[in-house]
Kinemage of the C-alpha trace (Angstrom):
@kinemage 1
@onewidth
@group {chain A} dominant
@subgroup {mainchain}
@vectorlist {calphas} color= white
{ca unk a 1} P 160.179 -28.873 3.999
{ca unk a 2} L 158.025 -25.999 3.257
{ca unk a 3} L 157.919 -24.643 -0.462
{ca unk a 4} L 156.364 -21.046 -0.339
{ca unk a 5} L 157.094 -18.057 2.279
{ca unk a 6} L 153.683 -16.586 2.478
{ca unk a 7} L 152.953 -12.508 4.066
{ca unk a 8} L 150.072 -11.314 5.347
{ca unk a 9} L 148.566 -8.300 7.176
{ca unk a 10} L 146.993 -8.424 10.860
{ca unk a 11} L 146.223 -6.666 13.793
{ca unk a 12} L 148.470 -6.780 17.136
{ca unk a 13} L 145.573 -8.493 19.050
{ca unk a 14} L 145.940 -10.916 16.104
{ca unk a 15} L 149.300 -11.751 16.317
{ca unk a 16} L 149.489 -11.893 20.241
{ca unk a 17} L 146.066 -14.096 19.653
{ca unk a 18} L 147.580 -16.797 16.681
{ca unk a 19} L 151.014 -16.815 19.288
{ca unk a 20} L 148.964 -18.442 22.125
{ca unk a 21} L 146.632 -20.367 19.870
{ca unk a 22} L 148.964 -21.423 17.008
{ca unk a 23} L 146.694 -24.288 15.633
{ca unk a 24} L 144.352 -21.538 14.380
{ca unk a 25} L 146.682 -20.250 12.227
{ca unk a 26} L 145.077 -22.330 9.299
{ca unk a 27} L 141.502 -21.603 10.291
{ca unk a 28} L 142.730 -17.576 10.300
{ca unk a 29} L 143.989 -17.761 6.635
{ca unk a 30} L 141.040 -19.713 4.998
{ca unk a 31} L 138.945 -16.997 7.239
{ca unk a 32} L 136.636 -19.408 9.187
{ca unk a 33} L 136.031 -19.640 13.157
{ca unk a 34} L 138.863 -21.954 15.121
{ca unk a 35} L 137.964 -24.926 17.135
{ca unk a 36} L 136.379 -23.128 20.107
{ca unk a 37} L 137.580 -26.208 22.192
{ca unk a 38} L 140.777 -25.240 22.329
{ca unk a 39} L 140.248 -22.178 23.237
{ca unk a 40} L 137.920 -22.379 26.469
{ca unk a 41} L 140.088 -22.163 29.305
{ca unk a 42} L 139.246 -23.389 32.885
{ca unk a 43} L 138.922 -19.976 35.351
{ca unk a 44} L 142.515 -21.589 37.217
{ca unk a 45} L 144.230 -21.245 33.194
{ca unk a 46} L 143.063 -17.939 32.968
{ca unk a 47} L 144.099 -16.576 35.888
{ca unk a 48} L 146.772 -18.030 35.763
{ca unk a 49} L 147.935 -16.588 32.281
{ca unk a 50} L 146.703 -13.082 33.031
{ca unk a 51} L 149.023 -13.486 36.128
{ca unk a 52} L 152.148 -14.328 33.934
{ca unk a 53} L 151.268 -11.155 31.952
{ca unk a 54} L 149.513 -13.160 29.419
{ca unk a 55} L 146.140 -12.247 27.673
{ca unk a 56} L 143.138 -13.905 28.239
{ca unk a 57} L 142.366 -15.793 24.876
{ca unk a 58} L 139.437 -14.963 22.973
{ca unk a 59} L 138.835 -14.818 19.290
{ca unk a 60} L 139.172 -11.589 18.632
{ca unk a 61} L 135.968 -10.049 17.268
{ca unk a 62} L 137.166 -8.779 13.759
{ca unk a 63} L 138.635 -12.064 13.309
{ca unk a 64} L 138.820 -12.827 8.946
{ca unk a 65} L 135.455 -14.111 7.207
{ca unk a 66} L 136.834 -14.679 4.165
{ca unk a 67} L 140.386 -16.047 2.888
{ca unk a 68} L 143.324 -13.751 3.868
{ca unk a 69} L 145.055 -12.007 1.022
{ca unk a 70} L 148.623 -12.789 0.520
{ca unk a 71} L 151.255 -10.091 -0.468
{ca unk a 72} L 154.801 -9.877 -1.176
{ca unk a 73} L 157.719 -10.896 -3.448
{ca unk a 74} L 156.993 -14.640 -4.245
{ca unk a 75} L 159.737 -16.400 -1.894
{ca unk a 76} L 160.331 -19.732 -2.009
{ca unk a 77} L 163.384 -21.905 -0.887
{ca unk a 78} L 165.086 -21.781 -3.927
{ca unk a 79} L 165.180 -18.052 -3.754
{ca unk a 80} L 165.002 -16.774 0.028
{ca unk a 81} L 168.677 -15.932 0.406
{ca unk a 82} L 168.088 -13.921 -3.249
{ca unk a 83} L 165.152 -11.806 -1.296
{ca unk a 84} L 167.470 -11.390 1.810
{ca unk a 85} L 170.267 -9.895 -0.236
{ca unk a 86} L 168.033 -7.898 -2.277
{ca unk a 87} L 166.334 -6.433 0.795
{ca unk a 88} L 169.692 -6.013 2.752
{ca unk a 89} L 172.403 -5.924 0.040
{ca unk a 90} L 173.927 -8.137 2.195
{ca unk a 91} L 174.212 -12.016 2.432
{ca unk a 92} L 175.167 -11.359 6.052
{ca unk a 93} L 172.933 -11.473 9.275
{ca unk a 94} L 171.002 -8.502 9.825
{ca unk a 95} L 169.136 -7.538 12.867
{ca unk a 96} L 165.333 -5.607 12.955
{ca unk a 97} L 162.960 -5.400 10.307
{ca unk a 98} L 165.731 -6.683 7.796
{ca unk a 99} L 165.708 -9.892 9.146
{ca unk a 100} L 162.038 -11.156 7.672
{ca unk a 101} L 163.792 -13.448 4.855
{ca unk a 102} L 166.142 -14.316 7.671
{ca unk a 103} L 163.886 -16.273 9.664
{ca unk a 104} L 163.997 -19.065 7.448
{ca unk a 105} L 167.908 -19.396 6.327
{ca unk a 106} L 168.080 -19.004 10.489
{ca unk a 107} L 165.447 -20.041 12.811
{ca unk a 108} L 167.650 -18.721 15.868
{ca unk a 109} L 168.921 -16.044 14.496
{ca unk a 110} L 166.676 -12.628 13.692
{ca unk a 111} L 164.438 -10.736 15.124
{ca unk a 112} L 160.907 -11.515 14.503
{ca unk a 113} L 158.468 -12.967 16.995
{ca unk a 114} L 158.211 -16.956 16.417
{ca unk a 115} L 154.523 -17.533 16.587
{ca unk a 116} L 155.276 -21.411 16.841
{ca unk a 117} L 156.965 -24.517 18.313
{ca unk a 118} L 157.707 -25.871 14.559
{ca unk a 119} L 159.383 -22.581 13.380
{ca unk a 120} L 157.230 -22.071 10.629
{ca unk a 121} L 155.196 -18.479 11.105
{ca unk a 122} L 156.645 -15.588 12.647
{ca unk a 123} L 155.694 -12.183 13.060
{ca unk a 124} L 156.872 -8.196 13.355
{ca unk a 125} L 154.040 -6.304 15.325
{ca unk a 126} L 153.205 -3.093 13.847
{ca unk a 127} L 155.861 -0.908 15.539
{ca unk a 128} L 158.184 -3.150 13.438
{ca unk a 129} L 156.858 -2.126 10.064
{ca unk a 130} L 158.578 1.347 10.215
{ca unk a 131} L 162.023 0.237 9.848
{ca unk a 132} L 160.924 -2.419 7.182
{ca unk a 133} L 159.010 0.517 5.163
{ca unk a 134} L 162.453 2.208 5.312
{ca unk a 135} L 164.085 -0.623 3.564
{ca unk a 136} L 161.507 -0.939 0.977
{ca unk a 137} L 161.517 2.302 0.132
{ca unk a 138} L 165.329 1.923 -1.003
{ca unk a 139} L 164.456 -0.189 -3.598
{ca unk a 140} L 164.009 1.148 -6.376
{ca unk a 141} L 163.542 -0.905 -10.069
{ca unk a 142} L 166.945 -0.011 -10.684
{ca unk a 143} L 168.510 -0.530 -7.420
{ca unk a 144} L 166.533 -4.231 -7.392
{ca unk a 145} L 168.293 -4.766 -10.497
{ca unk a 146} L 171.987 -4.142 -9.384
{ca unk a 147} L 171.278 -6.243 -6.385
{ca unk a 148} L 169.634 -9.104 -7.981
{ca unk a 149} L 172.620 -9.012 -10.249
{ca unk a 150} L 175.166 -9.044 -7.832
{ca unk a 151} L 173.675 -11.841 -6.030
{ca unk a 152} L 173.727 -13.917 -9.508
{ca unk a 153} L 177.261 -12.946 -9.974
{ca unk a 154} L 178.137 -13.956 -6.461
{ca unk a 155} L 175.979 -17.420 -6.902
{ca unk a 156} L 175.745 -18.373 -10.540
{ca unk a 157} L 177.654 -15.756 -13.027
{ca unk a 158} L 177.009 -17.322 -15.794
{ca unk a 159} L 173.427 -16.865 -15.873
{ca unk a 160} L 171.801 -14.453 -18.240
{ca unk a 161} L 168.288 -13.229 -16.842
{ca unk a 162} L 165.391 -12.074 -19.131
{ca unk a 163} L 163.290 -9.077 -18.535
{ca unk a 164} L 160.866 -10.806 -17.435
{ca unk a 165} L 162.559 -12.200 -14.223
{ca unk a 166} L 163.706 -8.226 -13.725
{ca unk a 167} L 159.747 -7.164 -13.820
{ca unk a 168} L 158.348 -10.390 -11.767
{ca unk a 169} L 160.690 -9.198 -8.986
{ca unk a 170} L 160.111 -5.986 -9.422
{ca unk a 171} L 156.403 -6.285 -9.435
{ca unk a 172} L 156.516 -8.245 -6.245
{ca unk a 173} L 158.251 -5.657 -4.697
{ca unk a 174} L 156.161 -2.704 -5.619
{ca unk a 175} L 153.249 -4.615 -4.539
{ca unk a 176} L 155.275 -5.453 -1.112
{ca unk a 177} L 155.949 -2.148 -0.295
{ca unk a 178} L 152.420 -1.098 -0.768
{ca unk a 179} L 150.853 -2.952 1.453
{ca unk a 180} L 153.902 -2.584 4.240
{ca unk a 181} L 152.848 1.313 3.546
{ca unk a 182} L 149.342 0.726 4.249
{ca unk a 183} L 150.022 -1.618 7.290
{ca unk a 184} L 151.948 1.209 8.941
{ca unk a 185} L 149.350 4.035 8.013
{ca unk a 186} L 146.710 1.676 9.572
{ca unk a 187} L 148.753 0.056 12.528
{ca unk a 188} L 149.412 -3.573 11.368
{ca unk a 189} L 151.435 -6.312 11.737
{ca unk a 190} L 153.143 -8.496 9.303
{ca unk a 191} L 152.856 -12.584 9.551
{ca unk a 192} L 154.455 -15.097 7.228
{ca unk a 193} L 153.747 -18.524 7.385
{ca unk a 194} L 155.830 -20.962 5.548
{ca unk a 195} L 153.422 -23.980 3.917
């Protein structure tokens, strides 16, 4: 089972790239060239995929030199259904943007692109990140606070939480919406990967 749910920023061409090449995935997060091997297509494959509306795969040219930089709330399974509620004030299924935390309480169920066979990356392209922005900006410290408490009270009411557990969240969040505002002022997509 995977432990951490990790977010990233990428280009469109990216995403629709790591879809059709999924083993790269690693070699795109420590920033280093994929296996070129897998990549080189015979002319019949290419035509073939353009014909079925695909793209022809090549690594895109402002593919990552360096390690990708994480961002987000830190999710892990012990706590994904906490981030979905405190996102969605909900423990319910939600459909759109909402549904990032989803994706891993329900691999069938939510609305993200699955950007592999083994269900464990998925994507929003960039006209997704709109609607999530919207939901970020609803949380507020405050607001994060009466939802993480209502969650414990639905879950485990007898636990007390410290401040600190109050400003962890809260500073993943702040950080979290940041970048989700400067994905949609510059046009990007959102991946998580689950390792």
């Amino acid at each position: 089972m995977a432990l951490h749910f990790n977010m990233f920023l990428l280009p469109n061409e990216h995403i629709r790239f790591l879809k059709a090449n999924p083993y790269a995935v690693d070699a795109y997060l420590q920033g280093k060239a994929p296996e070129l091997a897998h990549i080189n297509q015979t002319l019949l494959a290419k035509v073939i995929t353009i014909l079925k509306g695909g793209i022809e795969q090549t690594i895109p040219k402002d593919w990552p030199s360096a390690s990708i930089v994480m961002i987000g709330p830190e999710v892990d399974h012990r706590n994904v259904e906490q981030h979905h509620y405190i996102l969605n004030n909900t423990e319910a299924w939600v459909k759109g943007a909402g549904s990032v935390f989803q994706t891993w309480l329900d691999i069938n169920n939510h609305d993200a692109i699955k950007m592999d066979a083994n269900n464990e990356s998925f994507a929003f392209e960039a006209q997704s990140l709109p609607a999530l922005q919207r939901l970020l900006a609803d949380l507020n410290e405050q607001t994060l606070r009466q939802r993480f408490d209502a969650w414990l009270f639905i879950h485990n009411p007898d636990y007390q939480v410290q401040e600190a557990e109050y400003q962890q969240l809260w500073l993943g969040y702040q950080r979290f919406k940041t970048n989700i505002t400067q994905a949609v002022e510059r046009g990007l997509g959102l991946m998580w990967v689950t390792q």
